[in-house]
N, C-alpha and C positions, 0 to 999 in steps of 0.2 A: 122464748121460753128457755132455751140452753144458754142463755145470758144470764137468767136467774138463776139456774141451775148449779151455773157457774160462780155465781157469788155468794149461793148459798156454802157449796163445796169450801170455797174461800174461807167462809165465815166459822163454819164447822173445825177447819183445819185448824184456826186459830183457837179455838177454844182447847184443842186435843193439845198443840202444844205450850197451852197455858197450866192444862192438868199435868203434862208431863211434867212439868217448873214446879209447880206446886208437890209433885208426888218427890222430888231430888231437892226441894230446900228445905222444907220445912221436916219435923222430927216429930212425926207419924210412927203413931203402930201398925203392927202389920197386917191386920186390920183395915184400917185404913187408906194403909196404899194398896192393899188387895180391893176394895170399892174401886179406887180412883183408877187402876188397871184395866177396872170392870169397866166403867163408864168409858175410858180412853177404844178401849177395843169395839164397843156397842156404836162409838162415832166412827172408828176409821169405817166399821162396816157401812154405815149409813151413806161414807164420801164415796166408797167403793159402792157401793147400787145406785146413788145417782149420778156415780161414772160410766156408771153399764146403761143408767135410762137416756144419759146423751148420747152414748153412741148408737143409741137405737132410732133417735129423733133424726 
């Protein structure tokens, strides 16, 4: 299971720093990169709670 966890984690991460690339190239209103802040910060939390459910396992 903390294998999966772990590549889940992985997977997540990438996506966060796929939105950060997309929030620094392209020419977004502020709007916009206000959503995409939203979404980036709702993932970190998600790598960070099942950082915290591995180390409980």
């Amino acid at each position: 299971m903390q294998d999966n966890i772990a590549k889940l984690q992985y997977d997540i991460t990438a996506i966060i720093d796929k939105i950060d690339d997309l929030a620094t190239t392209e020419h977004l209103d502020i709007h916009d990169m206000a959503d995409l802040q939203r979404y980036s910060d709702t993932l970190r939390n998600l790598t960070e709670s099942l950082y915290n459910l591995r180390e409980r396992r």
